[in-house]
N, C-alpha and C positions, 0 to 999 in steps of 0.2 A: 407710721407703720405702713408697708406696703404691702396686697395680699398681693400671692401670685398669680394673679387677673390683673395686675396693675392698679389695684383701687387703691388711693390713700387716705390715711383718717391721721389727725393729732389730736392728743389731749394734753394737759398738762397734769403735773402728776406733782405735789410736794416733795422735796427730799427730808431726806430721814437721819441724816448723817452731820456730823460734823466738818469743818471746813477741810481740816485737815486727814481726814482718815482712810486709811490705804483703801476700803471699798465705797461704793457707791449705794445709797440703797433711798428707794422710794418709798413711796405709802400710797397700797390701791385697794378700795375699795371695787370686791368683784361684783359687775353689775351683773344678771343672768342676760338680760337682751342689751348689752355694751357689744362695741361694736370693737373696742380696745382691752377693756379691762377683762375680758374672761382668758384672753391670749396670756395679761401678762403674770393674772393672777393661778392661773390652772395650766400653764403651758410653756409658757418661757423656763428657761433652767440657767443657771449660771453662767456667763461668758459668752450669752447669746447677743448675737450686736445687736445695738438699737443707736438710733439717730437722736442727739439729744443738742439743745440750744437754750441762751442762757436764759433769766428771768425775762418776764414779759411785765413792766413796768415803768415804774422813776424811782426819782431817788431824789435826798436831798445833804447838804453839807451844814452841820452845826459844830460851833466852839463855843465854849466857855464863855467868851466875852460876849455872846450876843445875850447871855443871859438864861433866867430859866423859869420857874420848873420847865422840864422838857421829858412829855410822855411820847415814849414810841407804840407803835401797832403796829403789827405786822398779820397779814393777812394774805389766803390763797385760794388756791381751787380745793382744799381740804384742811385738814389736820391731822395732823402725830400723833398718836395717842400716848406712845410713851414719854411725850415729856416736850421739853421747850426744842425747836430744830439749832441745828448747830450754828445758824448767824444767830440767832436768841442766845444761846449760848455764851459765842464770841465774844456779844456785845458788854454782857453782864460781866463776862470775867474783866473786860476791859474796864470797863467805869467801875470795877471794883480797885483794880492793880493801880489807877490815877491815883486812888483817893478816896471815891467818893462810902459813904455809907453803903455798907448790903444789905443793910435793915431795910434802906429805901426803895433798891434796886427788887423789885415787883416779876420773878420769874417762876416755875412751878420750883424750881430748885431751892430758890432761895427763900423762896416762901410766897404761900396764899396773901391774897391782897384782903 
C-alpha cells in the first residue's frame, strides 16, 4: 500500500476463497493503530486496486510411492474463520476423488479430528 506521501507498508493477509472462484477475498483483522488494516478493513470498497504477490514460502512434492501416513499443515499470517481455505479445500477433494478414505481426510468439512 502506498500513502499519497509516498510512504509504503505490506502485510500479508490470508485468502478466503477458493482456487478457482470469480472473486478474490481476503481475511483482515481491523487493528485500530495498523498502519494497513483500518484502510482495508473500514475504507477500501470493491474494485479498489491493490498490489498483490504470491505466497511467501516453500513447498514440497509427495507421491504415493514414497509412502505414508503423510500429515499436511498449513499455516499463515492468520485464519479463516469460516472454514478450511480453498488450497485446504482443493487438497481434500483431491485425495478424496484418487481413492483415498474421507473418514481419514481430517478438514473442518469433513470432519473434527
Amino acid at each position: 500500500m502506498t500513502a499519497d506521501d509516498g510512504y509504503q507498508a505490506q502485510r500479508s493477509y490470508p485468502l478466503a476463497t477458493p482456487q478457482r472462484a470469480p472473486a478474490l477475498e481476503i481475511t483482515v483483522e481491523g487493528l485500530e493503530d495498523g498502519e494497513v488494516s483500518p484502510w482495508l478493513a473500514e475504507e477500501a470498497e470493491p474494485r479498489d486496486m491493490v498490489e498483490l504477490r504470491g505466497p511467501i514460502g516453500g513447498y514440497f512434492d509427495w507421491y504415493p510411492a514414497r509412502g505414508g501416513p503423510l500429515l499436511l499443515v498449513a499455516g499463515g499470517s492468520g485464519l479463516v474463520p469460516r472454514g478450511p481455505t480453498g488450497f485446504v479445500e482443493r487438497v481434500a477433494d483431491e485425495l478424496a476423488a484418487l481413492g483415498h478414505d474421507p473418514t481419514l481426510i481430517r478438514t473442518e468439512r469433513f470432519g473434527a479430528t
